[in-house]
C-alpha positions, 0 to 999 in steps of 0.5 A: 500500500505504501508504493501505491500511496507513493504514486498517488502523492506524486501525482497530487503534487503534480496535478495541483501544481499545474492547476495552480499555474493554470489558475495564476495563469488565469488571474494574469489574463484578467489583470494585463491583456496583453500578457495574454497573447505572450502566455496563450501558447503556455497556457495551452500547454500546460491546460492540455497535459492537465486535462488530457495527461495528467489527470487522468492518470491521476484519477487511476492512482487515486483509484489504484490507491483507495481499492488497495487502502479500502476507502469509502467511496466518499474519499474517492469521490473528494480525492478525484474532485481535487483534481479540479479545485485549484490547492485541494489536492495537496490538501487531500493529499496531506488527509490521506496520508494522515488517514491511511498512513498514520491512523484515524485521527 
């Protein structure tokens, strides 16, 4: 469980960070227009291998990793939310490995 725990953190950390840039990505465009147009090929980068890449092989950790920890398929369903809000998947990711790593709390 250990080594599944491993790649579910990983691509948390990886996941989150991406959507963290989108969304700074984001705040640029509404504050200076004219950054845009220098920002818009990065932008469609990294928006891609977020939605197209990284998430779903995010979303197959976070199901490899709750089958093999028997979570309760609330937890599965917030950990795959996390994907989509912007901080929340460090978050979830902190919880479960309090959750499963450590113990109840």
């Amino acid at each position: 469980m250990a080594a599944s725990f491993a790649r579910y953190r990983v691509m948390s950390l990886v996941t989150g960070t991406t959507l963290l840039v989108l969304c700074v990505f984001l705040v640029l465009h509404t504050v200076d227009l004219t950054l845009w147009t220098h920002l818009k090929v990065l932008v469609s980068i990294v928006g891609v291998g977020h939605g197209v890449v990284l998430y779903p092989i995010y979303m197959v950790m976070c199901f490899q990793f709750a089958l093999k920890a028997r979570l309760h398929p609330g937890w599965v369903v917030l950990m795959l939310l996390a994907g989509f809000v912007p901080g929340l998947a460090f978050y979830m990711e902190h919880r479960m490995g309090r959750k499963v790593m450590v113990g109840p709390s």
